[in-house]
C-alpha positions as CSV (number, residue, x, y, z in Angstrom):
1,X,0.0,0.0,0.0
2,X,0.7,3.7,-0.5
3,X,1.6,5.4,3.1
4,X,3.7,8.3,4.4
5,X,6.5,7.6,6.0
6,X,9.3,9.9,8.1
7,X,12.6,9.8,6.4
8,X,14.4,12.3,9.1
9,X,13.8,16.0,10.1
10,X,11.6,18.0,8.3
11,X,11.2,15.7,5.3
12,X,8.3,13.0,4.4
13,X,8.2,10.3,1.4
14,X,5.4,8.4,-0.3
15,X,6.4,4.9,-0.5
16,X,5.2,1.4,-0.7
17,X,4.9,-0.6,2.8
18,X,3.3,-3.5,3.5
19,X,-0.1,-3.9,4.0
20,X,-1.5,-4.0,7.5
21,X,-2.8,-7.5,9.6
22,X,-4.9,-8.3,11.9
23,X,-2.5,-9.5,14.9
24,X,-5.0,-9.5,18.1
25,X,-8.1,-10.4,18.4
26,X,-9.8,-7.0,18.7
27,X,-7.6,-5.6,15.9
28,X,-9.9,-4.5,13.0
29,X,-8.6,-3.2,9.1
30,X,-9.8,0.6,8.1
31,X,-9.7,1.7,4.7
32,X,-8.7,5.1,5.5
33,X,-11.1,7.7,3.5
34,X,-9.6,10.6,4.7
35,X,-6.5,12.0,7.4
36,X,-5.7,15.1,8.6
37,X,-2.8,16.7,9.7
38,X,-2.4,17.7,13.2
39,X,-0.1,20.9,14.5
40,X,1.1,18.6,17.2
41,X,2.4,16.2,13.9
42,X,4.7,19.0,13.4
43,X,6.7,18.4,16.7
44,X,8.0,15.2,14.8
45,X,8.8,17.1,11.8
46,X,10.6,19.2,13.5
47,X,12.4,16.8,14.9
48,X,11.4,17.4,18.5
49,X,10.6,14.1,19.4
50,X,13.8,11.8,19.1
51,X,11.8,8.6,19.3
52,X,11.1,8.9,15.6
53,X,12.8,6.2,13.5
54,X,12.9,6.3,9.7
55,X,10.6,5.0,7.8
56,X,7.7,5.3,10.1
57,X,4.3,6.3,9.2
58,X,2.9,9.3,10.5
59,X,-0.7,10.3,10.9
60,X,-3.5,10.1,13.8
61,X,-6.6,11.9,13.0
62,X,-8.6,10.1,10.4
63,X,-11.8,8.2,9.1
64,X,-12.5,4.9,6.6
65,X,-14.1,1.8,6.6
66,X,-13.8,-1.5,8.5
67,X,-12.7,-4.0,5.7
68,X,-11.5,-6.9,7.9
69,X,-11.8,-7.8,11.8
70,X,-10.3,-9.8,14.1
71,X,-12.6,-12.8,16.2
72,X,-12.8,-10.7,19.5
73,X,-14.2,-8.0,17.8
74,X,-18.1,-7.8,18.6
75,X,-19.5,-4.0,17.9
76,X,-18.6,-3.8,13.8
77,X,-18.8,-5.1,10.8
78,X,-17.2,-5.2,7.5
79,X,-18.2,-2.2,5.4
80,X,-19.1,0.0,8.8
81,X,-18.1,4.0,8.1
82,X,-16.2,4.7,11.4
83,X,-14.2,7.9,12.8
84,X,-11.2,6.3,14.5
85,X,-10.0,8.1,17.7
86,X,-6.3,9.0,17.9
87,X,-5.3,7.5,21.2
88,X,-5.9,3.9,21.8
89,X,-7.2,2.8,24.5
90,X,-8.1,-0.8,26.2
91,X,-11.1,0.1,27.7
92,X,-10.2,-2.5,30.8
93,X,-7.9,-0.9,32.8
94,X,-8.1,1.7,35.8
95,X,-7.9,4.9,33.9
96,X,-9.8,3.6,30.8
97,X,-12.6,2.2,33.4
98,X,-12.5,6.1,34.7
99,X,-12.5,7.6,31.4
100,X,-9.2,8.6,31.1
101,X,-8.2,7.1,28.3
102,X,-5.4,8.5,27.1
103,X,-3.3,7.1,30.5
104,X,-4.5,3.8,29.2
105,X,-2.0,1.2,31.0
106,X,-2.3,-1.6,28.2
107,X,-1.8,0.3,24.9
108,X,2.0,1.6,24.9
109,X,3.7,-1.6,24.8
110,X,7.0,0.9,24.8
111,X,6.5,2.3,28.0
112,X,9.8,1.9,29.4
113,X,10.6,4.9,27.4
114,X,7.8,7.5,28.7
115,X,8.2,6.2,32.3
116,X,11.8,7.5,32.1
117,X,10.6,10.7,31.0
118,X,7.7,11.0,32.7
119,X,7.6,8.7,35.4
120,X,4.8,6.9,33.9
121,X,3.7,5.8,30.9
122,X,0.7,6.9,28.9
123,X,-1.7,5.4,26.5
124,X,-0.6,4.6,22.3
125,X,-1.1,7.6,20.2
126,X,-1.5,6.4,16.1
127,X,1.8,7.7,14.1
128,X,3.3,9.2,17.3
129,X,6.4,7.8,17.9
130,X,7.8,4.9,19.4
131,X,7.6,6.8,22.9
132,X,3.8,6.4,22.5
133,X,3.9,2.6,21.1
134,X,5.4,2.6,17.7
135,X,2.0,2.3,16.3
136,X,1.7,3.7,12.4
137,X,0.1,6.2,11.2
138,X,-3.0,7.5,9.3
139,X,-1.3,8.5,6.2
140,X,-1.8,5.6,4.7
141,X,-4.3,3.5,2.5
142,X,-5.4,0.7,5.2
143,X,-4.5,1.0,9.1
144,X,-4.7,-1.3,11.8
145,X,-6.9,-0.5,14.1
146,X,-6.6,-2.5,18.0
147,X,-8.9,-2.2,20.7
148,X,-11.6,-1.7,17.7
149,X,-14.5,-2.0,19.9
150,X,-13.4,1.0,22.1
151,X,-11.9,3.0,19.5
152,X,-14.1,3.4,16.5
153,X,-17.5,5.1,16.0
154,X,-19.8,4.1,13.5
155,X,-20.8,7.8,11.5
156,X,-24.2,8.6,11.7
157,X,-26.6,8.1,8.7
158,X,-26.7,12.0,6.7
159,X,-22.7,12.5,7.6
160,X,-20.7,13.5,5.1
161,X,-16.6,12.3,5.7
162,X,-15.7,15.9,5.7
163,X,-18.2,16.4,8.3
164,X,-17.0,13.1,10.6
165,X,-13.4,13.4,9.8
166,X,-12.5,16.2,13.1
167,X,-14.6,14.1,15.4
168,X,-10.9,11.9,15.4
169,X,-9.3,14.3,17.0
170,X,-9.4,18.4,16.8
171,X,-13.2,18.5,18.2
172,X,-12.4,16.2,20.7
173,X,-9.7,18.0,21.9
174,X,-11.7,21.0,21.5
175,X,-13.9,19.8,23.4
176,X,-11.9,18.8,26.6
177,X,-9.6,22.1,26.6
178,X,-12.9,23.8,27.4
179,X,-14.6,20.7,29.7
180,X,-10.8,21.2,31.4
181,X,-11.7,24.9,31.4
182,X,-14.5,24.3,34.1
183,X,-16.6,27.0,32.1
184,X,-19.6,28.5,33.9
185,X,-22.5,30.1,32.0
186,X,-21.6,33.8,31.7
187,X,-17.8,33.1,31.5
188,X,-15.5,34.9,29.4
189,X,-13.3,32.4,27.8
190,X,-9.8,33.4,26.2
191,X,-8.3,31.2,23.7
192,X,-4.5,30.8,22.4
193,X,-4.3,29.7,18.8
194,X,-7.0,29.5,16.2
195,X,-5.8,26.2,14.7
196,X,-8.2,23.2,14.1
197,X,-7.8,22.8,17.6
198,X,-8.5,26.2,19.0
199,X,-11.1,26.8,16.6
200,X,-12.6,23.8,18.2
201,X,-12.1,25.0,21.5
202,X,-14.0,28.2,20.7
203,X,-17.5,26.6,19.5
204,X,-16.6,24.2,22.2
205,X,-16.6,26.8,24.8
206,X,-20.1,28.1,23.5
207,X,-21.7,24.9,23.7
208,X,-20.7,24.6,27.3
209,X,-21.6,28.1,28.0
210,X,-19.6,30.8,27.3
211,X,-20.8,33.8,27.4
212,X,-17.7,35.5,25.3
213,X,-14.8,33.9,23.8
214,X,-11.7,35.7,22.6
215,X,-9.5,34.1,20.5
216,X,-5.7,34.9,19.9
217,X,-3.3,34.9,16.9
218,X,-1.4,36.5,14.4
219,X,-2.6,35.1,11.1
220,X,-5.4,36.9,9.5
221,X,-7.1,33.9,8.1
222,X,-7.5,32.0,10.9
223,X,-8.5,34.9,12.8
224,X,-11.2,35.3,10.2
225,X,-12.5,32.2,10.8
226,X,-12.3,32.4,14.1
227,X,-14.7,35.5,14.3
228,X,-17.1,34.3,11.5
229,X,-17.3,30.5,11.8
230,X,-16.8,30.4,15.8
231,X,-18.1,33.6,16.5
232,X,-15.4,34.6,18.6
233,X,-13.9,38.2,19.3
234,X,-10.5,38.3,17.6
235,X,-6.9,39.7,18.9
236,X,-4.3,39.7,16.7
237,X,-1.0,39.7,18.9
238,X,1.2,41.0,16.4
239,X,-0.9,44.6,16.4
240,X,-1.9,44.5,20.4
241,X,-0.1,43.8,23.9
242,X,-2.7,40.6,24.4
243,X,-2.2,41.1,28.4
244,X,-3.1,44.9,28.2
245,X,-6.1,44.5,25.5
246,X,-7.6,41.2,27.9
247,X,-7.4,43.2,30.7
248,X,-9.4,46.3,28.9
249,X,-12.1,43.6,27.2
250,X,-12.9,42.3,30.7
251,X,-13.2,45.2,32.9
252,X,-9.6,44.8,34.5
253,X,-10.6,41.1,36.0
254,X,-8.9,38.9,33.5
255,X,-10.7,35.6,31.8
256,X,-12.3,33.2,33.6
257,X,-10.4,30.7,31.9
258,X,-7.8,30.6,29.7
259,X,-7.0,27.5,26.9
260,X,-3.6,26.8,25.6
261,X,-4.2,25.3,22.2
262,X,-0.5,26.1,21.1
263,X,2.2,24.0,23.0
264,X,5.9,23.7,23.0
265,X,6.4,25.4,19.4
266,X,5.0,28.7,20.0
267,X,5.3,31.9,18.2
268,X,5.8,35.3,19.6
269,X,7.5,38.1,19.2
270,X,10.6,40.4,22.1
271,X,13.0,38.7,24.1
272,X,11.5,36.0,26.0
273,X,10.8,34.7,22.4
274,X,14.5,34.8,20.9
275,X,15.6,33.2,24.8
276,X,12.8,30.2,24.1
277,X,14.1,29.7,20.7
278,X,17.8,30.2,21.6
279,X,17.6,27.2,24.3
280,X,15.7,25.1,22.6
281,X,18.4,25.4,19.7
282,X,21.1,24.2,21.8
283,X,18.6,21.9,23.7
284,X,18.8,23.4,27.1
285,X,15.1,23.0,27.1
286,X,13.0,21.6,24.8
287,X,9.8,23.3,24.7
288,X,8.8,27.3,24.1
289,X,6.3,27.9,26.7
290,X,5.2,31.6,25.3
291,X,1.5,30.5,25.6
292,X,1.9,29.0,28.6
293,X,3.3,32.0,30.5
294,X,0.8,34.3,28.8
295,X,-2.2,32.1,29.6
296,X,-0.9,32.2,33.2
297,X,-0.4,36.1,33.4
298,X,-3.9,36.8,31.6
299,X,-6.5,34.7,33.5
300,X,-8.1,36.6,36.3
301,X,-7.6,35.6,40.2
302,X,-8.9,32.3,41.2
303,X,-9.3,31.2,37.8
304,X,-9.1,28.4,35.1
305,X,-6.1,27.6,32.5
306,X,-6.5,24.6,30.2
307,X,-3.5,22.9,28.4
308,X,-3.8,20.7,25.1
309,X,-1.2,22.0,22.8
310,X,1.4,19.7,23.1
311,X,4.5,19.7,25.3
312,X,7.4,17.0,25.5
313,X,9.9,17.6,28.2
314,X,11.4,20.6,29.8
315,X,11.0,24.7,30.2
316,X,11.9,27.6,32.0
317,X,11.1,30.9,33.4
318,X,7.6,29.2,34.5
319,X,6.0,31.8,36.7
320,X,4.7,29.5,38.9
321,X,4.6,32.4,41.7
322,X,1.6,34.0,39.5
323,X,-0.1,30.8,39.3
324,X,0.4,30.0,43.0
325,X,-0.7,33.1,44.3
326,X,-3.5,33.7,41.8
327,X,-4.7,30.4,43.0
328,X,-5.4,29.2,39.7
329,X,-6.6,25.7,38.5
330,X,-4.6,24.2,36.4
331,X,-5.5,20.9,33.8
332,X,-4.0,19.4,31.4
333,X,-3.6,16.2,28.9
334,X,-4.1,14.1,25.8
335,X,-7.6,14.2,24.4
336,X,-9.9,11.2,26.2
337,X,-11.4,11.4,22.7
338,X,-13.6,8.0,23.6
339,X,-15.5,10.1,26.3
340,X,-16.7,13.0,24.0
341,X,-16.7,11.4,20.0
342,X,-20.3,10.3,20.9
343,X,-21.6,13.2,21.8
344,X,-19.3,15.1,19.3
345,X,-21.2,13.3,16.5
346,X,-24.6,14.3,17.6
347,X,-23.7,17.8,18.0
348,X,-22.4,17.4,14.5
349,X,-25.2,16.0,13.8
350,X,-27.6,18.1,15.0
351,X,-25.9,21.6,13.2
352,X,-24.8,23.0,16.7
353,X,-21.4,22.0,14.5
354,X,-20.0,21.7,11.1
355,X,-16.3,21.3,11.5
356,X,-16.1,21.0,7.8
357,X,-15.1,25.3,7.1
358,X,-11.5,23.7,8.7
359,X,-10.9,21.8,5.8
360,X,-9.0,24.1,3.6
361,X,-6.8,21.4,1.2
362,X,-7.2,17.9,0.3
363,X,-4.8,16.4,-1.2
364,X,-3.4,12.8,-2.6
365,X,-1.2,11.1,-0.4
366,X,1.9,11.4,-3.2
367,X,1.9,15.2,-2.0
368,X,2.1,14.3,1.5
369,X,5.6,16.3,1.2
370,X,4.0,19.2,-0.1
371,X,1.4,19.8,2.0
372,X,2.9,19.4,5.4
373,X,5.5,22.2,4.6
374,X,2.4,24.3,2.8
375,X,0.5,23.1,6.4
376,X,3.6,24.5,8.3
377,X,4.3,27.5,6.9
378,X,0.6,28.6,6.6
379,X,0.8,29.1,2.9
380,X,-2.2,29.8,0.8
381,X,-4.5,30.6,3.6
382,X,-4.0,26.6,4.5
383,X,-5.7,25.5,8.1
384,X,-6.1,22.1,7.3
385,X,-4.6,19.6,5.0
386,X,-6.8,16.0,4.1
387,X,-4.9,13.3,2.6
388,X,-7.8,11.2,0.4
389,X,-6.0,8.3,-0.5
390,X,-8.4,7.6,-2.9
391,X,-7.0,10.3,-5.3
């Protein structure tokens, strides 16, 4: 089969790979329809996250059809159209049982590396690295699929693909920044980055009861969208002090919760930026925390700040003092994407959603190459690239 495979820092081939097997009983077979690229996929471009090895294929958000499943797996069928949820998990064990599903203890089976890193290991991430189980990727015409049963959603009857496809993984995660977020009705919600994800966290915020959501970035594209698909108010941080102009659009108070849908390869401008970038160069730290610290600064006393963009290992200058003495709850994670694709689907369903306006590009998988670098350097007004391997 045709997949896309990691050849080394920033560069991707199209090659031939051998098709995918059943090798547990609860495995099933997706023909992959369509997969997305992910801003946190670009950490392994980047080369950010050593556990990469050639030749592996990357991907995690995508959709298909079951073609082929194992004996122990009882909820589908051959020719079901399923959304497949990035992190795998085994639905059995402690933190799966309690809905935490991306600290699944069964799915990494390389977990000797994240327990020296971390402490613990978390769950398998699709196309993530051997750090998160080696599994591959999305990018790719057929994928194996284990833990079918807990992982896969049949689509519901009047969905198109397009419409399905960010129920994988940028609605879910979405969805949990602002669940994390601990939103009340009334609040005033502040989000960093109007990416898939953060445009996701914006309509999330709504549906959970947001009174006003502000959404930050520099690009105006996504800013566009993010004030005429998510109804958000817009600040573009390359025109405004962002902690000045929150300050003035809530009354001196601050947010009520803040969302950090950005992670470790942040984008910023003054010194603090050229120190981030400068130590992560020579890898004295390995993250650029610039959201992190702003998110921190900006949310109001006694308030909320929500983390799902992406961080590996190490930073610095963390004011924990503000966050201390603000008393602020802090949450954080990998989607649970099995708690909230249900109920993703019906709002999808329903028209409280349409994730579709995300889907800028869609493209054959022989121009994987091509459109991650268009993906990463935001050409052509690009917020999403789709791989259709049927192309």
């Amino acid at each position: 089969m045709k997949a896309l495979c990691y050849v080394g820092t920033n560069k991707l081939n199209t090659e031939r790979v051998k098709d995918p097997e059943i090798l547990n009983p609860g495995d099933a077979i997706i023909k992959v329809s369509l997969s997305s690229v992910c801003g946190s996929d670009l950490h392994l471009l980047d080369g950010y996250v050593p556990s990469m090895r050639e030749g592996d294929i990357i991907g995690h958000e995508f959709m298909g059809e079951v073609v082929e499943v194992g004996p122990g797996v009882k909820k589908l069928k051959k020719g079901d159209r399923v959304v497949v949820c990035s992190i795998l998990g085994c639905g059995d064990c402690w933190f799966c049982q309690h809905d935490e599903y991306s600290l699944c203890d069964n799915s990494n089976p390389h977990e000797e590396i994240l327990e020296k890193a971390y402490g613990h290991a978390t769950a398998g991430i699709f196309g993530y690295s051997h750090a998160f189980g080696g599994y591959a990727g999305s990018h790719a015409e057929y994928i194996r699929v284990p833990y079918a049963d807990k992982g896969c959603f049949k689509v519901p009857e009047g969905l198109t693909d397009d419409q399905a496809l960010f129920c994988s993984d940028a609605f879910p995660t979405g969805y949990m920044a602002a669940d994390m977020a601990n939103i009340k009705p009334g609040d005033v919600v502040a989000v960093w980055g109007c990416g898939g994800v953060g445009l996701m966290a914006i309509q999330s915020a709504y549906l959970l009861g947001a009174e006003r959501v502000i959404a930050i970035d520099r690009l105006p594209e996504r800013l566009n969208m993010a004030k005429n698909m998510a109804k958000a108010e817009v600040l573009n941080y390359a025109e405004v002090d962002v902690q000045v102009a929150l300050k003035e659009m809530t009354g001196g108070r601050g947010p009520d919760s803040c969302i950090d849908a950005v992670g470790m390869e942040a984008h910023s401008y003054g010194a603090d930026y050229y120190y981030d970038r400068a130590k992560q160069a020579v890898r004295l730290q390995t993250d650029r925390p610039t959201v992190l610290r702003e998110t921190i600064m900006a949310c109001r006393k006694g308030g909320n700040v929500s983390i799902v963009g992406v961080y590996g290992g190490l930073i610095d200058k963390f004011p924990m003092g503000a966050a201390m003495n603000k008393a602020l709850t802090m949450r954080m994670g990998q989607m649970h994407g099995q708690r909230y694709i249900p109920k993703l689907l019906e709002h999808v369903q329903k028209g409280d959603v349409d994730p579709t306006y995300m889907l800028t590009h869609k493209w054959s998988l022989e121009d994987g190459h091509e459109g991650y670098q268009m993906f990463k350097k935001k050409k052509d007004n690009c917020v999403r690239v789709v791989f259709a391997p049927s192309i």
